[in-house]
N, CA, C and O atoms as CSV, one atom per row, in Angstrom:
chain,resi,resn,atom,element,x,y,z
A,1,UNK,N,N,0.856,-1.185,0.000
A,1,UNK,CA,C,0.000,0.000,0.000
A,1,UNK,C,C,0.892,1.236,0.000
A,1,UNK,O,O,1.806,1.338,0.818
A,2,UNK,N,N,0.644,2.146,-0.881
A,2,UNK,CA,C,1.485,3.362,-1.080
A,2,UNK,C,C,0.766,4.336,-0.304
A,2,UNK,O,O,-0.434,4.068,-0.236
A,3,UNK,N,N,1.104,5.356,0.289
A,3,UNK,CA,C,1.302,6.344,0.922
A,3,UNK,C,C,0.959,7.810,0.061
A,3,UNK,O,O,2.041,8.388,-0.039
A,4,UNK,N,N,0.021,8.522,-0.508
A,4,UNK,CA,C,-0.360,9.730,-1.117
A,4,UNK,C,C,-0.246,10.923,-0.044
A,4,UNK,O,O,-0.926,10.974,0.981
A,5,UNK,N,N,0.593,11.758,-0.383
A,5,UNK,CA,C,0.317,13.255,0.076
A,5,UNK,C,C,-0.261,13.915,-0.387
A,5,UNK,O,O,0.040,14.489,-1.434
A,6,UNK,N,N,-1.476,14.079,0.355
A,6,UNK,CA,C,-2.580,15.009,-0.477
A,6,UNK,C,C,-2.351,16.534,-0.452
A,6,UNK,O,O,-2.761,16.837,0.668
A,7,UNK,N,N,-1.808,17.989,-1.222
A,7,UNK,CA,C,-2.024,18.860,-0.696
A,7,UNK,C,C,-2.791,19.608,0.069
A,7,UNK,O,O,-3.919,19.124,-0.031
A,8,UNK,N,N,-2.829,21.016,1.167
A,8,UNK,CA,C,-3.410,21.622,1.594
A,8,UNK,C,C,-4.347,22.393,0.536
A,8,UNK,O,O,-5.346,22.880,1.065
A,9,UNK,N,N,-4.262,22.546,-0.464
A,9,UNK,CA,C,-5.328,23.123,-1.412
A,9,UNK,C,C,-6.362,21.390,-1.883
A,9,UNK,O,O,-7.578,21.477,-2.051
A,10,UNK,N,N,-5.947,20.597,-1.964
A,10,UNK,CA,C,-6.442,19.065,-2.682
A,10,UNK,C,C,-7.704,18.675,-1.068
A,10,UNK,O,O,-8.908,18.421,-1.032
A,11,UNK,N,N,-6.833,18.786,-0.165
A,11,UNK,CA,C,-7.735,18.823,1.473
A,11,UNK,C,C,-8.847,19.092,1.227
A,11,UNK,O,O,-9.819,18.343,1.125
A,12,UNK,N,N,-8.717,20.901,1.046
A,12,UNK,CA,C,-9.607,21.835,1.486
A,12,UNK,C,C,-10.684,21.518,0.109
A,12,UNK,O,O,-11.898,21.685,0.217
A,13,UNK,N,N,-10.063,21.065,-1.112
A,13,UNK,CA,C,-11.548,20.918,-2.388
A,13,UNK,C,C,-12.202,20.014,-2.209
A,13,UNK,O,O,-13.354,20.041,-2.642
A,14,UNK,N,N,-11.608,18.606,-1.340
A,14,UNK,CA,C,-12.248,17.790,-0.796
A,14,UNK,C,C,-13.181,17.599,0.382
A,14,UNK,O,O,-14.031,16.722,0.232
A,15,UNK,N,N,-13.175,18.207,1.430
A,15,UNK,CA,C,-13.923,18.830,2.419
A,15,UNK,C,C,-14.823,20.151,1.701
A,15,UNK,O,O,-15.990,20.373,2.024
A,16,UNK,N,N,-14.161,20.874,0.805
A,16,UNK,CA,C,-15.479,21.690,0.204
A,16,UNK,C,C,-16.512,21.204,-0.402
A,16,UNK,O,O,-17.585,21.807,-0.382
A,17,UNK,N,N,-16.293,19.618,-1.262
A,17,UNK,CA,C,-17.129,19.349,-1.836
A,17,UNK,C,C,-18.155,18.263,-1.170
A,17,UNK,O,O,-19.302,18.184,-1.611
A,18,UNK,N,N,-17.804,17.600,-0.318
A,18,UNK,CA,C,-18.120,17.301,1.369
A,18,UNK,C,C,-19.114,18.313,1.898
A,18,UNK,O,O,-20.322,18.077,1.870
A,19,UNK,N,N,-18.807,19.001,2.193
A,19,UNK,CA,C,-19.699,19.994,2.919
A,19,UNK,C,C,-20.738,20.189,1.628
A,19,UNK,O,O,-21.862,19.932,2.059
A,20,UNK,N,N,-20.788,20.454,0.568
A,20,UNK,CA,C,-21.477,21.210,-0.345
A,20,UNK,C,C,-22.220,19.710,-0.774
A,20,UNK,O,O,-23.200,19.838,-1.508
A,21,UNK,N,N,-21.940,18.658,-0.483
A,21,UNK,CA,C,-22.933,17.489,-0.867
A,21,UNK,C,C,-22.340,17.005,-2.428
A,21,UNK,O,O,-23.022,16.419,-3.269
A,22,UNK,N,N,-21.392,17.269,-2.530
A,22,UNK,CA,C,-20.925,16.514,-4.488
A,22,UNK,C,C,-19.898,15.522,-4.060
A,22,UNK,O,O,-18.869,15.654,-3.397
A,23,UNK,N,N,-20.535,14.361,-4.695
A,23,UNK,CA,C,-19.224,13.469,-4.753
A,23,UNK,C,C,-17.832,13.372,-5.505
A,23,UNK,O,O,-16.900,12.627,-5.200
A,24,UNK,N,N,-17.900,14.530,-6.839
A,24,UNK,CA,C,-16.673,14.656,-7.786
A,24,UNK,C,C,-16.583,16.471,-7.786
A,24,UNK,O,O,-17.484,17.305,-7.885
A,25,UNK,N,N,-15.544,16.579,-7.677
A,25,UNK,CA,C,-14.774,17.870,-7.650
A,25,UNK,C,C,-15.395,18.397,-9.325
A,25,UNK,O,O,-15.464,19.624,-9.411
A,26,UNK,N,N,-15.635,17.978,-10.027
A,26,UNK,CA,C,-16.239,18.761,-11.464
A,26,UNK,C,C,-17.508,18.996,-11.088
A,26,UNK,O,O,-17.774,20.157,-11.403
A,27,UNK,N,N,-18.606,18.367,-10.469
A,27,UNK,CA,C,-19.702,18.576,-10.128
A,27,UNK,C,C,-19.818,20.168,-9.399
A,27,UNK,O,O,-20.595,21.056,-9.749
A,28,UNK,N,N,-18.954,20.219,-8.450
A,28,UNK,CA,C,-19.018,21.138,-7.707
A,28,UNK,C,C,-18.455,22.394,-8.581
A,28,UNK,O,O,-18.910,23.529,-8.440
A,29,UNK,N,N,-17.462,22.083,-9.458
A,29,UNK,CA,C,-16.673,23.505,-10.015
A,29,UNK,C,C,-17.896,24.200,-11.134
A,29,UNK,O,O,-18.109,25.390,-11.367
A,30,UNK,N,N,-18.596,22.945,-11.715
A,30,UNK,CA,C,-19.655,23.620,-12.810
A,30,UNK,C,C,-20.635,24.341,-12.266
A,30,UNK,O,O,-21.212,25.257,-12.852
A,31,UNK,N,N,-20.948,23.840,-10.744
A,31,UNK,CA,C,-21.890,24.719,-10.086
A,31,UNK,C,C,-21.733,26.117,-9.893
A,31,UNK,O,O,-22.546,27.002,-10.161
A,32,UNK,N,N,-20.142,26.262,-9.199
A,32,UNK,CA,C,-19.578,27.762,-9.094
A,32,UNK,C,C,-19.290,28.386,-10.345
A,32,UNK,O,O,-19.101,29.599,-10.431
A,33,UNK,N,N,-19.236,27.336,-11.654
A,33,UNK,CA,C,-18.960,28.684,-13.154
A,33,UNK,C,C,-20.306,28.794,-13.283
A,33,UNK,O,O,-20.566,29.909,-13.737
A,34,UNK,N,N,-21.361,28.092,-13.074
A,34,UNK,CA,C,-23.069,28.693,-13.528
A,34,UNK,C,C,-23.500,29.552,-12.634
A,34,UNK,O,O,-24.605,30.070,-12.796
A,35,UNK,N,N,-22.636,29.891,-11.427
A,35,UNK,CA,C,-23.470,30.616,-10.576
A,35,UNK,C,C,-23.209,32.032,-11.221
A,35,UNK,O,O,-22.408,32.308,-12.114
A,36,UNK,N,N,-24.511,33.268,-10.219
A,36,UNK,CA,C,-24.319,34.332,-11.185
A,36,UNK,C,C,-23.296,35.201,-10.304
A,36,UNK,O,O,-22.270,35.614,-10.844
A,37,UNK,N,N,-23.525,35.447,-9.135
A,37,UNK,CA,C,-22.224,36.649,-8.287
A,37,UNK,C,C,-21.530,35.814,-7.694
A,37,UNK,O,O,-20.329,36.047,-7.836
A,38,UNK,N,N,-21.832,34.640,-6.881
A,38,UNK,CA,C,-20.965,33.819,-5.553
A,38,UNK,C,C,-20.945,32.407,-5.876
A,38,UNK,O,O,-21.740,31.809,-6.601
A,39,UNK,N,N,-19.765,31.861,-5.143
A,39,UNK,CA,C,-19.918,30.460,-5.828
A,39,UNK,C,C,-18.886,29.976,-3.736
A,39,UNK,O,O,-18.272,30.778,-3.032
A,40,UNK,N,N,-19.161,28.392,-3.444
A,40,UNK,CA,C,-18.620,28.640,-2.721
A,40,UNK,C,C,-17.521,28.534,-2.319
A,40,UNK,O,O,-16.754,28.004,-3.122
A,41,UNK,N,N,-16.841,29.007,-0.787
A,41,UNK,CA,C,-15.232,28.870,-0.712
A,41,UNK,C,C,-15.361,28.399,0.620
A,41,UNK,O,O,-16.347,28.032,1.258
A,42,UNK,N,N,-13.881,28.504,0.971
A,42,UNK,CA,C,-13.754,27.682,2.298
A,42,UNK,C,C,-12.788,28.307,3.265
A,42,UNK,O,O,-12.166,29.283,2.844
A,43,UNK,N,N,-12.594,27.954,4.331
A,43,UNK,CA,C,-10.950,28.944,4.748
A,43,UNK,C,C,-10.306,28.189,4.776
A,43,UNK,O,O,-10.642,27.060,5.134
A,44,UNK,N,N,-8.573,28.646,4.242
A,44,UNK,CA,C,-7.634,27.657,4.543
A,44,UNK,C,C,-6.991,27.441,5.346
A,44,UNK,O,O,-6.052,26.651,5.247
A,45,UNK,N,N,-7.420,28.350,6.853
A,45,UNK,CA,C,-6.647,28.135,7.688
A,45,UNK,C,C,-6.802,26.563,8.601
A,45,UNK,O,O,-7.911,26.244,9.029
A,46,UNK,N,N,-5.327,25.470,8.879
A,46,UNK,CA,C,-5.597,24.664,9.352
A,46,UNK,C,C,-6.358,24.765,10.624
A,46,UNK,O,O,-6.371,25.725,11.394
A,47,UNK,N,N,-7.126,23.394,10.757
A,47,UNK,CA,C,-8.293,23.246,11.628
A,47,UNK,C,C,-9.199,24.417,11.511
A,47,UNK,O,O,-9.916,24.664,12.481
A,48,UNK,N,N,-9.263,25.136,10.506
A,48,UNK,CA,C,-10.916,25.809,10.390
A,48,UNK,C,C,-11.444,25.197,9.110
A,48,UNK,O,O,-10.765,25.574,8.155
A,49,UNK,N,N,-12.647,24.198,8.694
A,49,UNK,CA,C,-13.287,24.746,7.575
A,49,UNK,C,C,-14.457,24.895,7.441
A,49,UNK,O,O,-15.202,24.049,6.946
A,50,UNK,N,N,-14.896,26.314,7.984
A,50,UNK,CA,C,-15.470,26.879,7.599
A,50,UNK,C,C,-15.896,27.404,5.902
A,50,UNK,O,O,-15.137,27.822,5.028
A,51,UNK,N,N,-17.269,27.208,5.862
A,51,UNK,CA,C,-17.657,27.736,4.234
A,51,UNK,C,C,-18.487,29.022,4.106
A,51,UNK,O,O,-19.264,29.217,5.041
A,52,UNK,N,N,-18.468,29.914,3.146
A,52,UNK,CA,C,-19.614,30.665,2.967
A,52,UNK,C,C,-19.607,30.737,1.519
A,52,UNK,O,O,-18.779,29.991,0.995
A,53,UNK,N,N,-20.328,31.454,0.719
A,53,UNK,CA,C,-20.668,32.153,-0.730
A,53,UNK,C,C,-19.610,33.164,-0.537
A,53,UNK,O,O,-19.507,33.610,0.606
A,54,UNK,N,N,-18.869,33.573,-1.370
A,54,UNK,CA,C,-18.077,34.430,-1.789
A,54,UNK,C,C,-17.752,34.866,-3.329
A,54,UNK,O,O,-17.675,33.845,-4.012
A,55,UNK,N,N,-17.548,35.978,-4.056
A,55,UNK,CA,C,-17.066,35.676,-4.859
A,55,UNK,C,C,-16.068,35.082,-5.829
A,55,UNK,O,O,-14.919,34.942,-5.410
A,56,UNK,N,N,-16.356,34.704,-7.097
A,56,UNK,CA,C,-15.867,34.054,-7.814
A,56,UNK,C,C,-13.858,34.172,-7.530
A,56,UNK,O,O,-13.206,33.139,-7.383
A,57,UNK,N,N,-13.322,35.302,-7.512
A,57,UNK,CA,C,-12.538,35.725,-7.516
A,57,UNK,C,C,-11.723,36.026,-6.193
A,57,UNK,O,O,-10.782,36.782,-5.947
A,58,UNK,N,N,-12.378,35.234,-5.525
A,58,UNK,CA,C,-11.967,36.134,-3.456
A,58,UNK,C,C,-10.714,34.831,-3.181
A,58,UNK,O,O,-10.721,33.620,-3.402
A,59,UNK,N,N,-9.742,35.731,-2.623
A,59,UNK,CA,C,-8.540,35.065,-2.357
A,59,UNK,C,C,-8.313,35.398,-0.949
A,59,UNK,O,O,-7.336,34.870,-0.418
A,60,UNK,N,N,-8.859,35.983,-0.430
A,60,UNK,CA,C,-8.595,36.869,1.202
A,60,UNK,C,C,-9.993,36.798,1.851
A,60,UNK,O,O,-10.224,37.835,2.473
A,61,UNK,N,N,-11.101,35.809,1.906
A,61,UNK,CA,C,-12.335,36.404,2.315
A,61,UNK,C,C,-11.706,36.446,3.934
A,61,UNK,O,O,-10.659,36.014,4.415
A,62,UNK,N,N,-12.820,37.148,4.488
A,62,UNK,CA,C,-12.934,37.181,5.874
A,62,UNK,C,C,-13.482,35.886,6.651
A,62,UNK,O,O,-14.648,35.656,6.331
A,63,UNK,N,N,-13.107,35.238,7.318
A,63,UNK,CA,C,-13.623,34.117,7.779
A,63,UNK,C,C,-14.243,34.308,9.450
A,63,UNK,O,O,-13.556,34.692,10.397
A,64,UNK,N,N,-15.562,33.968,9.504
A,64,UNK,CA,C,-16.601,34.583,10.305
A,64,UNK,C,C,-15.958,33.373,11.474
A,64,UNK,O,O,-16.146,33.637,12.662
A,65,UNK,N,N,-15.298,32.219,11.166
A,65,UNK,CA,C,-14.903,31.724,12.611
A,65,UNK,C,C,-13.769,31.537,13.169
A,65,UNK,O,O,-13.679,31.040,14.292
A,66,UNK,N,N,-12.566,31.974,12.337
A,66,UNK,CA,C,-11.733,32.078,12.861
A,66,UNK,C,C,-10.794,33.468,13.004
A,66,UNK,O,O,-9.792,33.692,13.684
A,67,UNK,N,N,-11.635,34.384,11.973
A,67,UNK,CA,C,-11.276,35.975,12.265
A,67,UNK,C,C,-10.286,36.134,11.109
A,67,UNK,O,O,-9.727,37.226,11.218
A,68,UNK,N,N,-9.858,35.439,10.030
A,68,UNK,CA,C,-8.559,35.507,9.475
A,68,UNK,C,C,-9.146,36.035,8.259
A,68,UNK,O,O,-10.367,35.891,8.215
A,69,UNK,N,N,-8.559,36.669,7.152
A,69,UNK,CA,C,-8.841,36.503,5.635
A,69,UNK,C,C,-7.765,35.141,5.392
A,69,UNK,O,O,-6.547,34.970,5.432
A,70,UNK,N,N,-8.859,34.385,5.148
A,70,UNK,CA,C,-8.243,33.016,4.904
A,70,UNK,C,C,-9.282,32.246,3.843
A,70,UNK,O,O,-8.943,31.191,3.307
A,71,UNK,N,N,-10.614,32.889,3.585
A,71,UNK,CA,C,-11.214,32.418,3.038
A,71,UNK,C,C,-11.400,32.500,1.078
A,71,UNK,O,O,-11.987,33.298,0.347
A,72,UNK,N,N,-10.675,31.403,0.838
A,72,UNK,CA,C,-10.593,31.354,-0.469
A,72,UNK,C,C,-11.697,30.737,-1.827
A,72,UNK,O,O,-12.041,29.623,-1.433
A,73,UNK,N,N,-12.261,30.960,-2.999
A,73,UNK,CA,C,-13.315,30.545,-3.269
A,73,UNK,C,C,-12.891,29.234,-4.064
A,73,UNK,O,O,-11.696,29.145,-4.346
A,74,UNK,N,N,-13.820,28.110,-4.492
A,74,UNK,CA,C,-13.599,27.400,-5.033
A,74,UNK,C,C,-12.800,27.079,-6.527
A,74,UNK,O,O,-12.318,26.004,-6.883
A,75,UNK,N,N,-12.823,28.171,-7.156
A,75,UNK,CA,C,-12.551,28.388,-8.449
A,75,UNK,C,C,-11.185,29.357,-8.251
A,75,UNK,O,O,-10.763,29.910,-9.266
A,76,UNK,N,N,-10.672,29.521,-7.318
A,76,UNK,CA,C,-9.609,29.965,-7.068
A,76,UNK,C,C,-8.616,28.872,-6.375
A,76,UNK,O,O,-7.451,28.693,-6.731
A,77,UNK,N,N,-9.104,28.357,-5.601
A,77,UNK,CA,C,-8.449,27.093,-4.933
A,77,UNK,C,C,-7.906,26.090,-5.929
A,77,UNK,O,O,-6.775,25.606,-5.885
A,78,UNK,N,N,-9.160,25.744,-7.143
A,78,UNK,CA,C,-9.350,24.861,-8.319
A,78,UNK,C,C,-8.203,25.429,-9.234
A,78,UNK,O,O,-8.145,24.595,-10.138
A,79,UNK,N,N,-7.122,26.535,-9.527
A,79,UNK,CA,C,-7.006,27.092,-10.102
A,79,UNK,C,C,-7.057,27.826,-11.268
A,79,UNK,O,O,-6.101,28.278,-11.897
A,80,UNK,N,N,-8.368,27.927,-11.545
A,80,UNK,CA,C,-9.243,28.274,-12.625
A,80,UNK,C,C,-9.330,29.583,-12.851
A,80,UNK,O,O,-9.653,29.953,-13.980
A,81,UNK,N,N,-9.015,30.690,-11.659
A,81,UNK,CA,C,-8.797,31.621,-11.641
A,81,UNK,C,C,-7.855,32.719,-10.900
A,81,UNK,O,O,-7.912,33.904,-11.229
C-alpha cells in the first residue's frame, strides 16, 4: 500500500465538496462557473473549515470563525482563476 500526500489546497476541495454534498470535484466547479455573483469557498486556515458564498474571484475572504482573511473561493483554490 502506497502512501499519497494530499495537498493543503487538494484537502480543502475535498472537504469543500463534502460539505457542499458533491461526490466529484467537477460537479461542484460547474456549479460555481453557472453561478451568477458567488460560488462557494472555504478557509484555509488549518483546523478551520469553515464555508460561505463568496465571490468568484476572493482570495482573502474574511472568515466569520476564525477571524482571518483566509477564506478562499472554489474556483480559485481549483485554479481556474
Amino acid at each position: 500500500m502506497s502512501n499519497i500526500a494530499l495537498s493543503q489546497k487538494s484537502i480543502k476541495l475535498m472537504k469543500l465538496c463534502e460539505i457542499e454534498g458533491f461526490d466529484k470535484l467537477d460537479d461542484l466547479l460547474l456549479l460555481a462557473t453557472l453561478a451568477d455573483t458567488m460560488c462557494p469557498a472555504i478557509c484555509m486556515m488549518e483546523g478551520c473549515d469553515h464555508t460561505a458564498e463568496m465571490e468568484p474571484d476572493q482570495d482573502q475572504g474574511f472568515c466569520e470563525a476564525c477571524g482571518g482573511n483566509t477564506v478562499v473561493s472554489v474556483l480559485v483554490l481549483a485554479g481556474l482563476i
